[in-house]
C-alpha positions as CSV (number, residue, x, y, z in Angstrom):
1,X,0.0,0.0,0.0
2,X,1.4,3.5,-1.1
3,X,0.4,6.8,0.3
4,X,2.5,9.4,-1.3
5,X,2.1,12.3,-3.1
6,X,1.8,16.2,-2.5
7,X,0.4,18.2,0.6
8,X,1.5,21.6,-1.1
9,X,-0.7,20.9,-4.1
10,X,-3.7,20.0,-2.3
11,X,-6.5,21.9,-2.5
12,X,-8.0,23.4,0.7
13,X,-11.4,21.5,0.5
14,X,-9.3,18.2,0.3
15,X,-7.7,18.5,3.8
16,X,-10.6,16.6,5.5
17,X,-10.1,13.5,3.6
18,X,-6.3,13.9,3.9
19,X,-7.0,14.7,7.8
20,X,-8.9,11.4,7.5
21,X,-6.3,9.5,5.5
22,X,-3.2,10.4,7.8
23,X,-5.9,9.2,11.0
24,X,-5.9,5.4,8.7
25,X,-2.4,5.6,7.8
26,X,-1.1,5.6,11.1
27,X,-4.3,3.3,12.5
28,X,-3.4,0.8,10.0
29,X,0.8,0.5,11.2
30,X,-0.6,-0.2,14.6
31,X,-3.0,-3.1,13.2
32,X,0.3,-4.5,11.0
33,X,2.1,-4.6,14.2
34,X,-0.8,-6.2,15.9
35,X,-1.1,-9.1,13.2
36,X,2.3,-9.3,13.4
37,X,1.8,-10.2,17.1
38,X,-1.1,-12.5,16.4
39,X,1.0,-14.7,14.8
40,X,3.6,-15.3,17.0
41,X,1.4,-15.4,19.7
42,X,-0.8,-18.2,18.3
43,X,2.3,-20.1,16.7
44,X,1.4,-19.4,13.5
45,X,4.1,-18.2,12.1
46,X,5.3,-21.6,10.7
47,X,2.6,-22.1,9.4
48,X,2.5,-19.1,7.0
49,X,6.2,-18.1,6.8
50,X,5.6,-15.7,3.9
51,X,2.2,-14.2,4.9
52,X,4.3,-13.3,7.6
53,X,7.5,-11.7,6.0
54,X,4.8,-10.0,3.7
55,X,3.6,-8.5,7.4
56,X,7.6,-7.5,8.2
57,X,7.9,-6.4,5.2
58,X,4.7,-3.9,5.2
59,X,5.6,-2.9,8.9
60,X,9.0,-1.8,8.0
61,X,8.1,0.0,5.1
62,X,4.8,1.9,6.7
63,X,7.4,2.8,9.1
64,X,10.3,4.0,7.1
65,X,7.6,5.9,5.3
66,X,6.1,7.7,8.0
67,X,9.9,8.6,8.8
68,X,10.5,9.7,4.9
69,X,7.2,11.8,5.2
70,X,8.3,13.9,8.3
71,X,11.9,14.5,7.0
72,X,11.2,15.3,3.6
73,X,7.3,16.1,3.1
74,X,4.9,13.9,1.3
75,X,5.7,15.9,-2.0
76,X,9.3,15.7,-2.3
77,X,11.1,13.1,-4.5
78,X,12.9,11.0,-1.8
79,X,10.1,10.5,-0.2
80,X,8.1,9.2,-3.9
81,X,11.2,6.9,-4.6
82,X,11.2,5.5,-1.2
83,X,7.5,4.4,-1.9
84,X,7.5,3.1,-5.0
85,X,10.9,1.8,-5.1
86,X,10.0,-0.6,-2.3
87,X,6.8,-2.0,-4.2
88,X,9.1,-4.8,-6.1
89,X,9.9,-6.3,-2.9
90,X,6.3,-6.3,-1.6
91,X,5.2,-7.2,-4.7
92,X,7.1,-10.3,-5.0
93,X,6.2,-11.1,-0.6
94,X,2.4,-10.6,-1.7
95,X,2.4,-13.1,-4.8
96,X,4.3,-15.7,-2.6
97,X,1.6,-15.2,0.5
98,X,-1.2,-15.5,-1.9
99,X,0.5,-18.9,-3.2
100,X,1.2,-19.9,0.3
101,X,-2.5,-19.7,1.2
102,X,-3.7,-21.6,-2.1
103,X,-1.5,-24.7,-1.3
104,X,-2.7,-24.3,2.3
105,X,-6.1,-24.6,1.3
106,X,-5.6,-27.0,-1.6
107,X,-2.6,-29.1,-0.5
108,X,-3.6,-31.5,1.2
109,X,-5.0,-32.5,-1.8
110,X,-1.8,-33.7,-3.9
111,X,-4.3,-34.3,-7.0
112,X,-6.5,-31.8,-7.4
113,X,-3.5,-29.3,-6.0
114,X,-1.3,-30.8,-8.9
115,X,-4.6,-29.2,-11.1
116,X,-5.2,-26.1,-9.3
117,X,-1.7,-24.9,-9.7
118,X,-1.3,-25.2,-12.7
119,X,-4.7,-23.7,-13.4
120,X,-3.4,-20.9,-11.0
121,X,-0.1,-20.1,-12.8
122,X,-1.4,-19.9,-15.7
123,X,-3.6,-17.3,-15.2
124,X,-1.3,-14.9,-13.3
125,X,1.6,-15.3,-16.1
126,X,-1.3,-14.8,-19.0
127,X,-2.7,-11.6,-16.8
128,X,1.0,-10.4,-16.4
129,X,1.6,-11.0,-19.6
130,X,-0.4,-9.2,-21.4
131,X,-0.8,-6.3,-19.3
132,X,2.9,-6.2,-20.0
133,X,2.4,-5.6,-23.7
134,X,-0.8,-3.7,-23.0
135,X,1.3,-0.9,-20.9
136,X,4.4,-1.1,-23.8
137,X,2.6,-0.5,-26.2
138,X,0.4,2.5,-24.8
139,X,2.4,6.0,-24.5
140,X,3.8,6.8,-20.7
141,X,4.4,10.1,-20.3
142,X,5.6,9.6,-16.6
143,X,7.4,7.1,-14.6
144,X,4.3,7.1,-12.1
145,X,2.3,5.7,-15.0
146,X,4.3,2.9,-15.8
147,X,4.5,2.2,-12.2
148,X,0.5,2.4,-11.8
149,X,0.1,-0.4,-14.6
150,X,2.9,-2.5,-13.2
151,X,0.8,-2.4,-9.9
152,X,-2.5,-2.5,-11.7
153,X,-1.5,-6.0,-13.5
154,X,-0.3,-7.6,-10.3
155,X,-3.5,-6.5,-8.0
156,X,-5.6,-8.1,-11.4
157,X,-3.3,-11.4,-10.9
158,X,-4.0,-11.6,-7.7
159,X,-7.6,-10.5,-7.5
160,X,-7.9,-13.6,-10.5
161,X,-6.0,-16.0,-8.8
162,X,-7.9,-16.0,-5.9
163,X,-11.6,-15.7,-7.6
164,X,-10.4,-19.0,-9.3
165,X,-9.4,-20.6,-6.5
166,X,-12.6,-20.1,-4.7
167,X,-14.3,-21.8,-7.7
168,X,-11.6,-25.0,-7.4
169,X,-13.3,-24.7,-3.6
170,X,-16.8,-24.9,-4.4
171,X,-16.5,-26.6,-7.8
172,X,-14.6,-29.8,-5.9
173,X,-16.5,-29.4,-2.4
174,X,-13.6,-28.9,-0.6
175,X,-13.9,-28.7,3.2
176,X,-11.4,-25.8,4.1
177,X,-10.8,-23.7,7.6
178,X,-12.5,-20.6,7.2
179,X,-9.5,-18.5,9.0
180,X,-7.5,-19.2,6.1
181,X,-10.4,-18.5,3.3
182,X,-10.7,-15.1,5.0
183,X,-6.5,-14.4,4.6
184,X,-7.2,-14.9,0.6
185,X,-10.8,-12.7,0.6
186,X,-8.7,-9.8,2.6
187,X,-6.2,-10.0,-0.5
188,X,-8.7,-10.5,-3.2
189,X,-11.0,-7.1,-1.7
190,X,-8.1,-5.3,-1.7
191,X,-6.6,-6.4,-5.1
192,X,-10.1,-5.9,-7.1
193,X,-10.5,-2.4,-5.3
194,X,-6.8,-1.7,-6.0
195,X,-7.0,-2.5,-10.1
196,X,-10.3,0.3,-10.3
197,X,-8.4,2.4,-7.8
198,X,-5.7,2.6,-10.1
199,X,-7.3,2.0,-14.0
200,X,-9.5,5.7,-12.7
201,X,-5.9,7.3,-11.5
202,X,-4.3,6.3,-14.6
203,X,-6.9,8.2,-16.5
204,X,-7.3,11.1,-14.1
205,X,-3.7,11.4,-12.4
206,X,-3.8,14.7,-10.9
207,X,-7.5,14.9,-10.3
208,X,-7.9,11.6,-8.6
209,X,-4.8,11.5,-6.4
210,X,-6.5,12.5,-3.2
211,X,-9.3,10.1,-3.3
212,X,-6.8,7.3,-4.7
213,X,-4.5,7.7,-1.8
214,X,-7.8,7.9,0.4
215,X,-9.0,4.7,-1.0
216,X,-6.3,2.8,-0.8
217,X,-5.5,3.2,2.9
218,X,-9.2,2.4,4.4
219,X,-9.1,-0.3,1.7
220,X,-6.2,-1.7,3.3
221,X,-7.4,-1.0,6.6
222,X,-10.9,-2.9,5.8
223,X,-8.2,-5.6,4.6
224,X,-6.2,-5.9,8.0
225,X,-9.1,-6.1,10.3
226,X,-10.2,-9.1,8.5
227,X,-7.1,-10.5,8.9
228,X,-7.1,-9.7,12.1
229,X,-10.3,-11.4,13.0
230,X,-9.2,-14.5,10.6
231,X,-6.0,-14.4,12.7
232,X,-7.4,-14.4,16.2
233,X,-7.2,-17.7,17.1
234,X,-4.8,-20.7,16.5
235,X,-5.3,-22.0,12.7
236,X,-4.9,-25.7,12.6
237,X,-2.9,-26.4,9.3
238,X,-3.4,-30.1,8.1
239,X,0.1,-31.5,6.3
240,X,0.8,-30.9,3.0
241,X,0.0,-34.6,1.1
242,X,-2.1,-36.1,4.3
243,X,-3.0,-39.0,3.1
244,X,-6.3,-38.7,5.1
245,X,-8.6,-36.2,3.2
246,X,-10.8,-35.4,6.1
247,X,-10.6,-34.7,9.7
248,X,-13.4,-36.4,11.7
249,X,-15.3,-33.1,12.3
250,X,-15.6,-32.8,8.4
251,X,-17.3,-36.7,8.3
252,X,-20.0,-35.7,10.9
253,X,-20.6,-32.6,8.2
254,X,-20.1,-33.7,4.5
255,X,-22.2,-37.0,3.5
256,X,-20.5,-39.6,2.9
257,X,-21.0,-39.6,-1.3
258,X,-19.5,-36.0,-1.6
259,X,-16.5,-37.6,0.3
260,X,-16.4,-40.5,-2.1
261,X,-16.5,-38.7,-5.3
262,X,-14.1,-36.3,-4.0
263,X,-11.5,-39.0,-2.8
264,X,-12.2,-40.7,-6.2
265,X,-11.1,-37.5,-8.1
266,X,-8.4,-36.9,-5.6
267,X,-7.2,-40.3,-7.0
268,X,-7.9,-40.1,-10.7
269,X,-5.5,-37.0,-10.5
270,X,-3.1,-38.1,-8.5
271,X,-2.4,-40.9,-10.9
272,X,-2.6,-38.5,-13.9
273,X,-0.4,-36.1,-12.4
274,X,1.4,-39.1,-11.0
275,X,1.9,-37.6,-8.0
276,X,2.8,-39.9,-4.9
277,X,2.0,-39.5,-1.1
278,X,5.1,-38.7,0.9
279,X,6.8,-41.3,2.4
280,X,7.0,-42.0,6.2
């Protein structure tokens, strides 16, 4: 999440919502702490390694921000390369986090996780792809605008990714914990907000800066309480391969056919994939 841009140039009936943004700017580095905190706390951190260098990451960065910001203004040109210059690394934490919750969710499921991510891949490398030769071959007359449709194609990867994954959920029936279903809806909200956030401030750069940066941080903030509320207990994590596709809670809910046909397509792509349980 990126909040920079000009104080000086901001017109007077705009300070309200900056007044308001600067109030969920600094709100939202005490909830990144307070995840942060969550994990460790709950022992969770092994569990989603990079979910929580993705959290480090953001912490440090809000932080060196808010620093940048009070040396240098919000408008001056450290400050902007200090923001954006960072995105490549968050980037890069947020694509692995969003692939570390798929294969928690489908993992256990060595066949129809040897589909999914494949599926999965695919889609983010076609999406990157061709919003690649989509921003090459349109005219950038600033750096910020080839930065806003770097960010814009990732947010649309991720935002896809995510939707599609969902459907391998409901499409196969699979049981999954709901803690770890709300970690990928906090980064799919903020990703399909993010890629109309910044299509609108591509169009309208000057004009739409204020509500853009406004946007952005309550999104975000809207993002981390529901992390925080995914993340406020202990989330059991099954191994990845278990051989045993259900816990006995999930037998006293599913009937036994869904559980049937599901361990029979389990199988079928397993032995297509020819993928083999792990050995003892």
């Amino acid at each position: 999440m990126i909040s920079v841009y000009g104080r000086a140039t901001m017109p007077s009936k705009m300070l309200d919502l900056q007044t308001s943004q600067q109030f969920g700017w600094n709100l939202s580095i005490f909830l990144r702490a307070f995840l942060l905190c969550l994990l460790i706390f709950h022992r969770n951190i092994r569990s989603f390694p990079y979910f929580a260098a993705y959290l480090v990451a953001n912490l440090t960065k809000a932080v060196i921000l808010h620093l940048a910001y009070g040396a240098w203004g919000m408008d001056s040109w450290p400050s902007y390369f200090v923001a954006w210059g960072s995105e490549a690394g968050l980037a890069c934490l947020r694509a692995l986090a969003v692939a570390e919750l798929c294969r928690r969710l489908l993992g256990h499921y060595r066949g129809i996780w040897s589909l999914a991510w494949r599926v999965l891949l695919s889609c983010a490398i076609l999406i990157v792809g061709y919003s690649a030769i989509d921003a090459a071959s349109a005219p950038q007359h600033s750096l910020a605008q080839g930065v806003i449709a770097a960010n814009r194609a990732i947010e649309l990867a991720v935002a896809v990714v995510i939707v599609v994954l969902f459907a391998f959920l409901r499409h196969y029936q699979v049981a999954s914990d709901p803690a770890i279903r709300s970690l990928a809806l906090g980064f799919c909200a903020y990703s399909c907000v993010s890629v109309v956030n910044f299509t609108i401030l591509d169009k309208f750069i000057n004009a739409y800066l204020p509500v853009w940066n406004f946007l952005g941080v309550f999104t975000y903030l809207g993002c981390l309480t529901l992390w925080a509320w995914a993340l406020r207990k202990a989330i059991a994590v099954p191994p990845f391969g278990s051989p045993s596709l259900f816990a006995k809670a999930v037998y006293q809910r599913i009937s036994p056919e869904v559980n049937a046909q599901l361990r029979t397509l389990n199988d079928q792509l397993s032995q297509f994939w020819r993928t083999e349980e792990p050995q003892p």
